[in-house]
C-alpha positions in Angstrom: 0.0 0.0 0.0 1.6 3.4 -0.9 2.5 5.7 1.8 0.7 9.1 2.0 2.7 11.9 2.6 2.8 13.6 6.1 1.3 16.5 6.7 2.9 19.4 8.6 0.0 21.5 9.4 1.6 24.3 6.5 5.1 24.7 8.7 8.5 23.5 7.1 9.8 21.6 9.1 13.7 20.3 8.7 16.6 19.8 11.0 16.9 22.8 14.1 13.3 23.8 12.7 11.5 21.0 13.9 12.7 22.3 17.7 10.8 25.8 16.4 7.5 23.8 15.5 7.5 21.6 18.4 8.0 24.6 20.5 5.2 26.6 19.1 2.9 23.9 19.5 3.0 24.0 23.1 5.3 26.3 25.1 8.6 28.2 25.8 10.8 25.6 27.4 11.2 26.4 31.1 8.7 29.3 30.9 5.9 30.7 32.5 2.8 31.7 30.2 0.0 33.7 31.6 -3.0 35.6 29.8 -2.5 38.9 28.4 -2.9 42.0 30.5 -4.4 44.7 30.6 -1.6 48.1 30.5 -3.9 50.7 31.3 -6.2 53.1 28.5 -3.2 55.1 27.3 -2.4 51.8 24.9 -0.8 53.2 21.6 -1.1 50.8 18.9 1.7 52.4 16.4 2.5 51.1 13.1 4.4 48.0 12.4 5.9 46.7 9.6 6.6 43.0 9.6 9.9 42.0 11.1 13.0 40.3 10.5 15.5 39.3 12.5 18.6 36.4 11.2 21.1 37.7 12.8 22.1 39.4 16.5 19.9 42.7 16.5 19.6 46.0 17.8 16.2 46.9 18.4 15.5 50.7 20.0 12.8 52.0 22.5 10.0 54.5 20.7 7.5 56.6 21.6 4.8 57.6 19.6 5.0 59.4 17.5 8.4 59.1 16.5 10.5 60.7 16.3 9.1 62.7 19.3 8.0 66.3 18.3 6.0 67.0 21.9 5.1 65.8 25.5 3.0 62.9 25.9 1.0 60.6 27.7 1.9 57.7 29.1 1.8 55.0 26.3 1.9 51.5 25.8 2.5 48.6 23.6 5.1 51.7 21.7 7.4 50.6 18.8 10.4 48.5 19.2 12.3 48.5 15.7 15.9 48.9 14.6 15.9 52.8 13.6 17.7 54.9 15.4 16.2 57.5 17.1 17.2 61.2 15.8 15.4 63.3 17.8 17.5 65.7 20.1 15.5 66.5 22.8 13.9 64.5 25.4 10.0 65.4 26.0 7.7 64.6 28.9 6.4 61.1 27.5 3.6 60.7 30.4 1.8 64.2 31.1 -0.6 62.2 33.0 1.8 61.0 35.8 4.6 63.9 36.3 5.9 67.0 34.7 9.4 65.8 33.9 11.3 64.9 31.2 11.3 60.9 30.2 9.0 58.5 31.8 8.2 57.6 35.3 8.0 54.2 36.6 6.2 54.5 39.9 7.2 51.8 42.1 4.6 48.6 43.3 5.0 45.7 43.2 8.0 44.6 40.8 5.8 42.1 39.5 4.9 41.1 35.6 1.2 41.6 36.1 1.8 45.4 37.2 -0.9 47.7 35.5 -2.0 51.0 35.9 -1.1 54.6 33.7 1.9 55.8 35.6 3.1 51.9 36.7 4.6 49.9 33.9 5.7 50.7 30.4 5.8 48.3 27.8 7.3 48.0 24.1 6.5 45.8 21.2 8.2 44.4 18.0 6.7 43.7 14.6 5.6 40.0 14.1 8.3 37.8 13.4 8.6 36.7 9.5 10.8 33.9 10.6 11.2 32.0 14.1 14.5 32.2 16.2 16.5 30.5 18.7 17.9 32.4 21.4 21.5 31.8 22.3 23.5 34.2 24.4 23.4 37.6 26.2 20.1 39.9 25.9 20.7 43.1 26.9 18.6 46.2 27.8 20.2 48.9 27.6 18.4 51.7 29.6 19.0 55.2 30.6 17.4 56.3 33.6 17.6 58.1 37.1 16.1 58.7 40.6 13.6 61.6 40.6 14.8 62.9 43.9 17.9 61.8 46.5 16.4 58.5 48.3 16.8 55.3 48.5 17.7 53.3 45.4 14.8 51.9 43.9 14.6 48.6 41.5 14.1 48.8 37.6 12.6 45.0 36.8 12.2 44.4 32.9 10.8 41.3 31.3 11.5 39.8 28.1 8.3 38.5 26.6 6.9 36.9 23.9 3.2 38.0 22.4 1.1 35.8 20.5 -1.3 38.0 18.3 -3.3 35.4 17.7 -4.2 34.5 21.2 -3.0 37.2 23.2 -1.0 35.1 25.4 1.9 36.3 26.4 5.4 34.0 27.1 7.9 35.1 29.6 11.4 34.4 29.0 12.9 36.3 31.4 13.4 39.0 34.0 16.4 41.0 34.7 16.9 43.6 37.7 18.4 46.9 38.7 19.5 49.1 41.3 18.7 52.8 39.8 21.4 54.9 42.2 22.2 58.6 40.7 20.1 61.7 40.1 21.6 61.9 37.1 20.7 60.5 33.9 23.1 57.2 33.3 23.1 53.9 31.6 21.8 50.7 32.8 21.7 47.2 31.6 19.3 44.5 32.8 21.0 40.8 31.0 19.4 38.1 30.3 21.3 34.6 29.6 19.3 32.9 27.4 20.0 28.7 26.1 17.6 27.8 23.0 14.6 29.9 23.8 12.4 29.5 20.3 10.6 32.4 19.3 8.3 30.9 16.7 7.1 33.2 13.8 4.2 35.4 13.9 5.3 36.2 17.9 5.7 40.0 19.0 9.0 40.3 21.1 8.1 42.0 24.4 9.6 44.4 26.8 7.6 45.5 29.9 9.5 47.6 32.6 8.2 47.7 36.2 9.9 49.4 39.3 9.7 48.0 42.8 11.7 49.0 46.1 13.6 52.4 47.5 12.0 55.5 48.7 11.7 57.4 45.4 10.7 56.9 41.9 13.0 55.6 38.8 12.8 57.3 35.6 13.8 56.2 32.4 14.8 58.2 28.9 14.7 57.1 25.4 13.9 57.8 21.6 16.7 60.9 21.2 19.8 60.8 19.9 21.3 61.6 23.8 19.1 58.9 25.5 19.1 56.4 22.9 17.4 53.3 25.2 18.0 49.6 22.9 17.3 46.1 23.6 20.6 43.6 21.9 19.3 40.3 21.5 21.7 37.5 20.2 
């Protein structure tokens, strides 16, 4: 009797790949998945085009618009995309939750399922054209500073994944820091990451959250002075 060719559901599977498809069937390897949340009513939905990524990749931190021409409110779900930002000077990106420059992180929990305006901030990439395997060092690479002298409070980000077509959400991992000077300076939360697949279609996800200390972290990015990036391997 002849043998009918497998089917594979549409996906080309072939050597590593097959680890991408069996992956994307079911789950992250080692992580924690959890229902999309809710960031607040200031979400900014932004325009994407669809994204690449073959080789290690600088992706940098938007607001919207960008580049920024004017204060803001606090946004979410804003642009994460390899231009560079070119703006030169550094707005008020949430109106609604201070009058300074950048955007304020007000401390609670430290947790992933932080919400609220003024709380939690949160950046997207295009969907994936291709899946990936992560191997290596992920690095945010933040600017930020204490609004006032106090204690030192705790920038958390998480690395995510977003399925569009769900709206679950994947986390890979979370990285921490200590945010100790009044003055604007450069921070990196790392992430050592061993085969994580990110299958195609996914968003790539950064959500920053502050926790800790006695006054609140600020953080500055989309300008040529305070350009804030994500390198993932």
């Amino acid at each position: 009797m002849r043998r009918l060719p497998r089917r594979r559901g549409g996906l080309r599977v072939a050597g590593s790949a097959a680890i991408i498809a069996l992956v994307a069937a079911s789950s992250f390897l080692g992580s924690r998945t959890t229902l999309a949340l809710l960031t607040g009513t200031a979400a900014s939905t932004g325009t994407f085009a669809a994204g690449t990524w073959a080789t290690p990749t600088t992706w940098y931190l938007h607001n919207e618009p960008t580049p920024p021409t004017g204060n803001t409110t606090a946004q979410f779900n804003l642009a994460l995309n390899v231009t560079a930002p070119t703006a030169g000077t550094l707005y008020n990106y949430d109106t609604d939750c201070d009058s300074r420059a950048g955007r304020s992180i007000r401390r609670g929990t430290g947790l992933v399922s932080e919400t609220g305006t003024c709380m939690s901030a949160t950046w997207r990439s295009a969907a994936l054209g291709s899946g990936r395997i992560l191997t290596g060092s992920g690095v945010l690479r933040v600017r930020a500073r204490k609004a006032a002298w106090g204690t030192a409070p705790t920038l958390r980000a998480f690395l995510r994944v977003f399925d569009p077509g769900t709206s679950v959400y994947t986390e890979i991992s979370s990285a921490s820091v200590a945010v100790t000077t009044t003055s604007w300076a450069a921070y990196t939360p790392t992430w050592a990451l061993s085969g994580v697949s990110v299958p195609a279609g996914r968003v790539i996800e950064i959500k920053i959250v502050a926790t800790g200390g006695t006054v609140i972290p600020e953080i500055a990015y989309d300008t040529t002075g305070y350009p804030s990036r994500l390198d993932l391997p």
